[in-house]
C-alpha positions as CSV (number, residue, x, y, z in Angstrom):
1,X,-26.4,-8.3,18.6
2,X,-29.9,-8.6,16.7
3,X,-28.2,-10.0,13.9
4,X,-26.4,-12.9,15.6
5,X,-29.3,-13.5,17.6
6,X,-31.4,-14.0,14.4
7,X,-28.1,-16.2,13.1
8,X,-28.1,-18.5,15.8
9,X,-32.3,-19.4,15.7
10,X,-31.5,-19.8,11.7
11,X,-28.5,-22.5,12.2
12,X,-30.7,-24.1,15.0
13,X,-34.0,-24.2,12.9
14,X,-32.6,-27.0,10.3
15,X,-36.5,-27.7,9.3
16,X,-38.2,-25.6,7.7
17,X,-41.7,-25.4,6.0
18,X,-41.8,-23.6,2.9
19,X,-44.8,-22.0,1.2
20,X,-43.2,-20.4,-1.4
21,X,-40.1,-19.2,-3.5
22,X,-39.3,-16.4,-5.4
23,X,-36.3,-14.9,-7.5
24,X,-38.1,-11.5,-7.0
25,X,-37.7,-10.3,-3.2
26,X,-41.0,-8.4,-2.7
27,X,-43.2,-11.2,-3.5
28,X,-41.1,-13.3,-0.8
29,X,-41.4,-10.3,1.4
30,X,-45.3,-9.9,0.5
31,X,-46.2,-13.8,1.4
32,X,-44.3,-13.6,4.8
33,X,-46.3,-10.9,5.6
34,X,-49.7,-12.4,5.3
35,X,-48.9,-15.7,6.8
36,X,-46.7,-13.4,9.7
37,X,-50.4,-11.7,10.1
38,X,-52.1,-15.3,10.8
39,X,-49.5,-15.9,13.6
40,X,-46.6,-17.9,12.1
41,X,-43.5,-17.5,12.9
42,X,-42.0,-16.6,9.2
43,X,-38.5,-16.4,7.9
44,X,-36.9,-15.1,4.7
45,X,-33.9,-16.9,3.4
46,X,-31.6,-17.8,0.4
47,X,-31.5,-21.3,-1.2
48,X,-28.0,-22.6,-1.3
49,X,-27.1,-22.5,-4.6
50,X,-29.6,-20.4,-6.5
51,X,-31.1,-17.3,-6.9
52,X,-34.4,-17.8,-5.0
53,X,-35.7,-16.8,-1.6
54,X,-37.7,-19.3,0.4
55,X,-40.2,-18.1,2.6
56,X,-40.8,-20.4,5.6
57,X,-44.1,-20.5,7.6
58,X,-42.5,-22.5,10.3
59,X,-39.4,-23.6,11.5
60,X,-38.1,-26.6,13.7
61,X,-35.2,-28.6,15.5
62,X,-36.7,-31.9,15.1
63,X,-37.5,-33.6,12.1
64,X,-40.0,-35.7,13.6
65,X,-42.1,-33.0,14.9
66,X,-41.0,-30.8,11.5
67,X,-42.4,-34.3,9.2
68,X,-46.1,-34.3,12.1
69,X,-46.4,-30.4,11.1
70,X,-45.4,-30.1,7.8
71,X,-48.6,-33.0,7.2
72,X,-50.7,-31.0,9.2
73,X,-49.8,-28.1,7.4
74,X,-50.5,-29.3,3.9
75,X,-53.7,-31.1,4.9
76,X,-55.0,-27.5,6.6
77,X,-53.3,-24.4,5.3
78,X,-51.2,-24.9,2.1
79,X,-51.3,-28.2,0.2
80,X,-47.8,-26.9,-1.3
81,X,-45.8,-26.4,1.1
82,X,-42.4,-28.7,1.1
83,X,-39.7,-29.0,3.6
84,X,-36.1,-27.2,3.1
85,X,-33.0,-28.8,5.6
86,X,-31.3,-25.9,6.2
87,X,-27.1,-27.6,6.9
């Protein structure tokens, strides 16, 4: 039940922030951790198409509020990060 839980909230969050990507899993797993411990809401995934895992700080529904965070994101916490659309 957890798992399609977790399914569902990935199909519906289509926006995602990135802050990094990684062919080698425990350094994915490593930065989630320490933006999970300053609150955000992180998620682990595989890019379509390749080997590498993206780890996202945030996710959202909307790409208008996705494109307002993502700025506010790079302007306060990681200049870096980039948007993934999850189909």
């Amino acid at each position: 039940m957890e798992a399609e839980t977790r399914q569902a909230s990935l199909k519906k969050s289509k926006y995602n922030i990135i802050v990094g990507s990684f062919i080698t899993p425990e350094y994915a797993k490593n930065l989630a951790e320490t933006y999970r411990e300053q609150g955000y809401d992180t998620k682990i995934f595989k890019m379509e198409g390749s080997n590498f895992e993206l780890v996202s700080a945030e996710s959202h529904e909307s790409l208008r509020k996705a494109i307002s965070r993502l700025q506010q994101f790079q302007d306060t916490v990681e200049i870096d990060a980039w948007m993934y659309i999850r189909e």
